[in-house]
N, C-alpha and C positions, 0 to 999 in steps of 0.2 A: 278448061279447068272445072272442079267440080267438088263443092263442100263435100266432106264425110265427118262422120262422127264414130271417133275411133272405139271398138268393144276388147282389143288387146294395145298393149305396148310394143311400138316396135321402130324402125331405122327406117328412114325414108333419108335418100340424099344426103348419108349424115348429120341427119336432123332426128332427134330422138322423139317420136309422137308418144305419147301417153293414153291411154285408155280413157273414155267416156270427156276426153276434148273432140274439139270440130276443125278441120287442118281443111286444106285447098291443096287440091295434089291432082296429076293431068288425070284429064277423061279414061283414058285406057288402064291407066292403074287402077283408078278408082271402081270401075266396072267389074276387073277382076279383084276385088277386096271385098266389094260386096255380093258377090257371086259363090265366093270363098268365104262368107262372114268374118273376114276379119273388121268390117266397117259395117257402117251402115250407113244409107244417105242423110245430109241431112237437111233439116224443116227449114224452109227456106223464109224469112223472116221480112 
């Protein structure tokens, strides 16, 4: 699993993510999100 921080809105799992939150979504997806900009990683705290 792997924080992102969303830069659109959009459906994960039937789960509505929102733009400019921080969600927990698998490694794989999240690699293609931020590849794709739909994400971007995020700062690990």
């Amino acid at each position: 699993m792997q924080k992102v921080k969303m830069n659109v809105q959009t459906m994960y799992h039937g789960e509505l993510l929102r733009a400019g939150k921080v969600y927990e979504v698998e490694q794989s997806t999240a690699e293609r999100w931020i590849a794709s900009k739909i994400a971007e990683e995020a700062e690990e705290e």
